[in-house]
N, C-alpha and C positions, 0 to 999 in steps of 0.2 A: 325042460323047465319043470320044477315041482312048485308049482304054484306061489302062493303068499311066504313058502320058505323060501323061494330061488335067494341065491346071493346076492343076483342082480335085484329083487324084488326088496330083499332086506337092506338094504344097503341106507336108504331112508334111514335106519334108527341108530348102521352104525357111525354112517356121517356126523350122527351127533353125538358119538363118543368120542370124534376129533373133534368137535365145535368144543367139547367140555375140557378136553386137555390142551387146546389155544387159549381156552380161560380169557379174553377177549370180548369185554360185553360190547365190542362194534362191529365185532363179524358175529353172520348167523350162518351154517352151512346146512342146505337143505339138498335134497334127491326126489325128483320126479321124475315118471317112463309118462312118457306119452303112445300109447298104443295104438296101431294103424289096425289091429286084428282085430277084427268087430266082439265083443263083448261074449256071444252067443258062441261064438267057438272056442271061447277059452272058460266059461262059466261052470263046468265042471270041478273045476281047480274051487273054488270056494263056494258057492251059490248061487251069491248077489254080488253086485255091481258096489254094490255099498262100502264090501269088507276089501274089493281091489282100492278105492276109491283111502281109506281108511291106513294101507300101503303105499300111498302112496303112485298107485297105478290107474290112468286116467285114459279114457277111452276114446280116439280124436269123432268117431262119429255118433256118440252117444248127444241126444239133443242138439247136434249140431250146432257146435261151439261151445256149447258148455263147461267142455274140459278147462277152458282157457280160467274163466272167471274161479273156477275150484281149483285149481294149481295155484291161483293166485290166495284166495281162501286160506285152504291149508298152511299153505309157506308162509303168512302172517296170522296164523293160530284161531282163524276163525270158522264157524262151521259152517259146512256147503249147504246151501242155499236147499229148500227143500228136504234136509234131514234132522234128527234129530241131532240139538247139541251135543257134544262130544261128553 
């Protein structure tokens, strides 16, 4: 993996170069990774928790459930609770 570049990691932004060419304002097509690897062993790759978060990459035991309500956040354009608006 090469962090916030992986393919799999970007895939988030280009999901939404097919959202734009269905041209379709009733489909929205989003990408989230829900990660089982604790935060701490991958944090090297960007920093902070913020800028995986920010990718679209969410972390299942970061506050212990958290993830759920910020996947959900994100995917309807809102900002994760506790950060700074986008």
């Amino acid at each position: 993996m090469r962090g916030v570049n992986d393919p799999k990691i970007a895939f988030h932004a280009a999901i939404k170069d097919v959202e734009r060419q269905i041209a379709d304002p009733t489909i929205t097509l989003d990408s989230c990774i829900v990660s089982t690897t604790p935060y701490q062993q991958v944090a090297w790759w960007t920093g902070d928790e913020r800028t995986f978060e920010d990718h679209h990459v969410f972390f299942r035991d970061a506050e212990r459930g958290r993830h759920l309500p910020a996947i959900f956040r994100t995917v309807l354009g809102l900002p994760i609770a506790g950060s700074a608006e986008p």
